[in-house]
N, C-alpha and C positions, 0 to 999 in steps of 0.2 A: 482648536480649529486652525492658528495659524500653524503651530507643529505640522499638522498634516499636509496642511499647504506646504511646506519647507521641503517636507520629505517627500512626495508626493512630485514637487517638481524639481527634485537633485536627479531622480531615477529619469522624469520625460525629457532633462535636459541634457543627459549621457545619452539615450537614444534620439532625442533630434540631429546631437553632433555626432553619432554613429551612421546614420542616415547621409548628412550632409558629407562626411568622409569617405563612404562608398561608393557616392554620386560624385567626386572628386576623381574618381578613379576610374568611374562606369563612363566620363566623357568622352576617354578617349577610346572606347570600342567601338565608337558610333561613328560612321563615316557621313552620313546624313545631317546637313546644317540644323534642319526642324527638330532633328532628337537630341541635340546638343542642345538646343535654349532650352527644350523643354525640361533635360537635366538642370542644366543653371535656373531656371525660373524653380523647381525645387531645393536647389541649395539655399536661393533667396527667402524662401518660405522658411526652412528651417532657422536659416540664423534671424531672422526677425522673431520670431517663435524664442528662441534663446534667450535675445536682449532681454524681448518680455516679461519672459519669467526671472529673469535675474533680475530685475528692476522693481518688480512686483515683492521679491523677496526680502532683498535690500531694504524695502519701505516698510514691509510686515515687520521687518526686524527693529527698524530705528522706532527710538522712545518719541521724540523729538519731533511735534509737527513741525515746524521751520525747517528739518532736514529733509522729512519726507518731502514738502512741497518743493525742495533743491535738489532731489532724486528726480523726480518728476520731472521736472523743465531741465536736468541735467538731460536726460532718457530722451525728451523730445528730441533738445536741439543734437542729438548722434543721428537721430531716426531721420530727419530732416537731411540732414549730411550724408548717409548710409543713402538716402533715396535719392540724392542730388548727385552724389560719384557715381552707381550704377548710371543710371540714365541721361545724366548728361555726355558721361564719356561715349557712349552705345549713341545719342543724338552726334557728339563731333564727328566720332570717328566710326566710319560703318561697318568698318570691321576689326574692331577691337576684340581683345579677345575677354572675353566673358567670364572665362573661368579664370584667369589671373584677376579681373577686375572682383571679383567673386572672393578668392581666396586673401586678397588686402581687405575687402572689407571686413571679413571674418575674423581674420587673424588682429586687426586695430579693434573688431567686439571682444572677444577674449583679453585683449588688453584692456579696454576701457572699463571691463567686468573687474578684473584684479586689483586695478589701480582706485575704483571707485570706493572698493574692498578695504582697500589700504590707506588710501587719502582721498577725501573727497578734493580737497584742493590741487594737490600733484593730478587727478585725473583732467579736471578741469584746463590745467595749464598745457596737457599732453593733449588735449582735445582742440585748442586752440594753435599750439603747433600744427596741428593733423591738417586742420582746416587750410592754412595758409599753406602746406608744404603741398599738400594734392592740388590747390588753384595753380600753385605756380609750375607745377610740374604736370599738368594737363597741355602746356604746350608743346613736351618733349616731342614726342610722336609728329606734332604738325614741323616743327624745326627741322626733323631727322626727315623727312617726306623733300624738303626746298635746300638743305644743303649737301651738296656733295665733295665737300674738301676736308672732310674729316678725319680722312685714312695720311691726308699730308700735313696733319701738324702734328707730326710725332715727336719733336723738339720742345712746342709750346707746354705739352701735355706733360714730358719729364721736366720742365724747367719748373713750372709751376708745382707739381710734387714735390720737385724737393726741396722747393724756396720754403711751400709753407711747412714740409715736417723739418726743416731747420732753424726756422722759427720757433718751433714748438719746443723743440728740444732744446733752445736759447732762452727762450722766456715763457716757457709755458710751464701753466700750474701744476704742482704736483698733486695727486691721486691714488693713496695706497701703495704709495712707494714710486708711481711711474709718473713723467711728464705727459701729460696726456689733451688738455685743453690750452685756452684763449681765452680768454678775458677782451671783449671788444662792446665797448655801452653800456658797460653792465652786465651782457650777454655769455656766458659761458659756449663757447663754440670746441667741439671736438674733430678736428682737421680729418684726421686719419680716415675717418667715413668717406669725406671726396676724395679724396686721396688713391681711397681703393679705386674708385672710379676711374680717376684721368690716369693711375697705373696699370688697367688692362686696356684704356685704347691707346696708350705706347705701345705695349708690346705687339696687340694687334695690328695697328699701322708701320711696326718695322719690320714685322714677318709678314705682314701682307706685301712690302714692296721687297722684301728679297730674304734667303734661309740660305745666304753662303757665311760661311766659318766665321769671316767678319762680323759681318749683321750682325751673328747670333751672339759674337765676342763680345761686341760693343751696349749692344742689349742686353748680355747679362751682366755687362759690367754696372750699368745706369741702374738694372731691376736689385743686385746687389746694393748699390748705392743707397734705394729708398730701404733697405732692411737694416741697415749698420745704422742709420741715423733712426729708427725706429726700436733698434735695440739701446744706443745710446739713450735713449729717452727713458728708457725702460718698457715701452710699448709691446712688449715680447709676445701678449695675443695677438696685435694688427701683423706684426713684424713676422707669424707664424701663418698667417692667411696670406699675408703679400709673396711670402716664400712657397708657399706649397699652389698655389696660384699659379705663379710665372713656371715652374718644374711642369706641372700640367700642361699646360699651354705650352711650353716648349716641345713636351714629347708627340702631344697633339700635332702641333704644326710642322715637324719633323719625321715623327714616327719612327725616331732613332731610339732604339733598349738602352743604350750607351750613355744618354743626357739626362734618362730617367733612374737610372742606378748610380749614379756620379751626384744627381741633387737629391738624392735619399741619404747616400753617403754625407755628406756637409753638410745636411741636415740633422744627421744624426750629431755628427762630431759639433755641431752648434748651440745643439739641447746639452749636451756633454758641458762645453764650455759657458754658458749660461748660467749651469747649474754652479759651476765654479767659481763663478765673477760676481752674482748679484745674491746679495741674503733673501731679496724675500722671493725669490727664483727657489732657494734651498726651504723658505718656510711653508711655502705653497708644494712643495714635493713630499716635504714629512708631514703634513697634513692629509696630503693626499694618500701614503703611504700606511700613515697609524693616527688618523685622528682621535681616537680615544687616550693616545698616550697623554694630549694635552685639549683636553674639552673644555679647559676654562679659557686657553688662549687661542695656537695658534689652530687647534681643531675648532675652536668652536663653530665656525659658520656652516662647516663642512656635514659636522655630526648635526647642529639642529635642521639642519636642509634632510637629512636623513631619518631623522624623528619626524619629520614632517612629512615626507614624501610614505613610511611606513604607517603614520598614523591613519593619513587617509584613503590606505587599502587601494580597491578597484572602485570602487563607489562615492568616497570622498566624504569629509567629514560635515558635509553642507557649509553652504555661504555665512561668512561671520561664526562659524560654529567652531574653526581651530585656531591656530596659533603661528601666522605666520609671520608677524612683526616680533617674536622672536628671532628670527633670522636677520645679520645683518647685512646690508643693502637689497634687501630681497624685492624690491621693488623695479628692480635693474637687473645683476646678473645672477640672482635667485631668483628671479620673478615662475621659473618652470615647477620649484618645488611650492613656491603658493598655490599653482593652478592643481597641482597633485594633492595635498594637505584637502583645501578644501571641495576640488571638482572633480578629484577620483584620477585614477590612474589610465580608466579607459580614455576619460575625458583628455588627457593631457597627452598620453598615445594618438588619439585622433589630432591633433594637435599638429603633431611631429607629422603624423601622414601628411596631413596640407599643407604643412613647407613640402614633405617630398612632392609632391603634387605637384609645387609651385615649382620646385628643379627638374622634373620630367621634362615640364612643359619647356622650360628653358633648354633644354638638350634637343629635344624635340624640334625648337624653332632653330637652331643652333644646325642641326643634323640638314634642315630644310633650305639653308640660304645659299646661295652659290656663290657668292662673292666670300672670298678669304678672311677680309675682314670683318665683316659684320657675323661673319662664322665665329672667329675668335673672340669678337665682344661677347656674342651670347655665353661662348663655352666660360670665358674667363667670368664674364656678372655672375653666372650658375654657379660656377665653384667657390666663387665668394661666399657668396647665398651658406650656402649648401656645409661649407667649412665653418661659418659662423653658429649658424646652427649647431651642428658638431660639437663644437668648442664647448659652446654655453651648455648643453644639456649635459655633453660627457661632464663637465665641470661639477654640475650641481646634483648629478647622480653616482661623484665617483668613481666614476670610467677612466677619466686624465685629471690630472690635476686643475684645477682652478687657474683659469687665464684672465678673468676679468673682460670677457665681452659680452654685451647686451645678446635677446633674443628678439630678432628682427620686427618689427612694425608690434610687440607683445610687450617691449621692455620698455620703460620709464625714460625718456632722455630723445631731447629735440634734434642735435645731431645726428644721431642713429633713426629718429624718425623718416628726415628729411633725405640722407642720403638713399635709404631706401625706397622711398620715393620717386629718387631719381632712375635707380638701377629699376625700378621694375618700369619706370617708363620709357626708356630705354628699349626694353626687350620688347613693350610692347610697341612703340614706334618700330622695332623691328618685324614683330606680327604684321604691323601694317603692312609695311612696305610691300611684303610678301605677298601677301593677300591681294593688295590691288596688282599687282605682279601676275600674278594668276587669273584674276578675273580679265586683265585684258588680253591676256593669251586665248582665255576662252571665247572672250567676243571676236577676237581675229579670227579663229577656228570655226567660227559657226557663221562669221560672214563669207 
């Protein structure tokens, strides 16, 4: 009976998140506010439907009543929180946007699914982060609503960037080869997550007040500066988003072919030179190139991500049913070939839709603002997003070589939690602003 149960709910768990992923998509066809919640009020239906049965599973599966009963009150206290984020943020803010607020809670269930999979205590401690970094960052939106001096502290924003990745690269801990955290109470802190942040509202607040040869001289001297001290470190994933980030955003706020073929160029010759200066730049490329030639070393992580991700097909090998603690740190920047091994490939494709989902929506609001700057926050938060992304899945599927960055609000690590956090509140204090933006246009118009 429980077999049936297992298999019975891997298949309705592939189509609840098939359902929620086309309804991720179907929102934005709707120009009517009524058929938009009433898509979000089924997205919410399905991922609570999800939790469920992954919880239910989990518990069929453990030997262990003391675990079961720590399944259980683990399950509660997300369901509690999952029903406390939706609806409080919808009570602060009256026009939040529903489907980012929708796609965080999803994308944090598929996390908390994995990780519960893999550690009950890492889930726990990642559950506790969650909690604290959404309270603190449910003010963003009202902060960005009452200040407007944002766009003039574009000194503040580079000074404190590169104080702290200079710090990092001075006394920070090493990591697989790269200087990458902090050490602060105990606390392991990874800079480079805020870092992205206060380096797209430099650039955007220096091409917001002016795009003459200067500016842009001087701004790409500062946006160079944060990548040379993030390559010194070794940092070469953050050091590959800060770079293809700022090239974006330059041609963007320019629309010059000339700055966007020039930083391809240097881009290129920098992956050239990398590949030259650091070993494990050169053992992450032969890995990526022929991992079979060395499966007991420098391939290993690369090919059991690949035995894992082919074992479990389109359908997945059910929950606890494969073998992803074989893989090593898969809890972090393998964490995509766990959700593939054991949640199927559909599963893990639907996945990847709602992060794009979540980048649309950021282009979208991006495409919608009229002010310069808060234009280039969106576009630059979005390419972050959206490259990170990238990074981590092409990594773990083979596509690029392996760079070592997490998969946003899905992978293991309180930094990476927290900063994303910030970046999606952000975007959505920019929905706001907009929104009420609008709505008093209309009341003007119809008095």
């Amino acid at each position: 009976m429980v077999n049936l149960i297992v298999e019975t709910s891997k298949y309705l768990m592939i189509f609840l998140m098939a359902v929620y992923t086309y309804a991720n998509f179907r929102f934005f066809s709707f120009a009517d506010l009524r058929r938009k919640q009433k898509v979000c009020g089924r997205q919410n239906r399905c991922m609570f439907l999800i939790h469920f049965l992954v919880y239910l599973v989990l518990t069929l599966k453990a030997g262990d009543e003391l675990l079961k009963m720590q399944l259980w009150a683990f399950y509660a206290a997300q369901v509690v929180f999952f029903l406390c984020y939706i609806y409080l943020y919808r009570l602060i803010y009256r026009n939040v946007s529903r489907l980012l607020v929708n796609n965080t809670c999803m994308l944090l269930c598929v996390g908390f699914i994995m990780l519960t999979r893999l550690s009950l205590d890492k889930a726990v401690k990642q559950f506790a982060i969650v909690v604290i970094s959404a309270a603190v960052t449910w003010l963003i939106p009202w902060v960005m609503e009452r200040v407007w001096q944002l766009c003039k502290l574009q000194w503040v924003y580079a000074a404190a960037g590169l104080a702290v990745l200079l710090l990092v690269c001075v006394a920070g801990n090493e990591s697989f080869g790269a200087q990458l955290s902090l050490t602060v109470g105990g606390i392991s802190i990874q800079p480079s997550e805020f870092v992205k942040i206060t380096f797209v509202f430099f650039v955007a607040a220096m091409f917001y007040q002016s795009l003459e040869f200067k500016t842009i001289l001087v701004t790409t001297a500062v946006a160079a500066l944060h990548v040379v001290i993030m390559v010194a470190s070794k940092d070469l994933g953050g050091a590959l988003i800060f770079f293809i980030t700022y090239v974006a955003m330059l041609f963007i706020a320019t629309g010059r072919w000339s700055y966007l073929l020039t930083g391809a160029g240097c881009g290129a010759g920098a992956a050239v030179l990398a590949y030259q200066l650091f070993d494990h730049v050169r053992r992450r490329v032969f890995a990526w190139s022929n991992p079979w030639a060395d499966i007991d070393n420098t391939g290993y992580q690369i090919t059991q991500s690949l035995f894992a991700i082919g074992t479990g097909g389109w359908f997945g090998m059910g929950l606890s049913q494969g073998l992803p603690k074989k893989i090593p740190v898969v809890e972090k920047d393998f964490i995509f070939a766990a959700i593939s091994e054991e949640m199927g490939a559909i599963f893990a494709i639907c996945v990847l839709l709602i992060c794009l989902g979540c980048f649309l929506q950021f282009m979208m609001i991006a495409t919608r603002m009229q002010a310069v700057f808060y234009k280039l926050i969106a576009l630059g938060l979005g390419l972050e997003y959206i490259i990170q992304v990238f990074l981590t899945v092409g990594g773990v599927t083979k596509f690029i070589p392996s760079t070592g960055v997490t998969l946003p609000f899905v992978s293991y690590g309180g930094s990476s939690i927290l900063g994303t956090f910030i970046l999606f509140g952000i975007i959505q204090g920019l929905y706001i602003l907009k929104r009420n933006d609008e709505e008093e246009i209309e009341m003007e118009e119809e008095a």
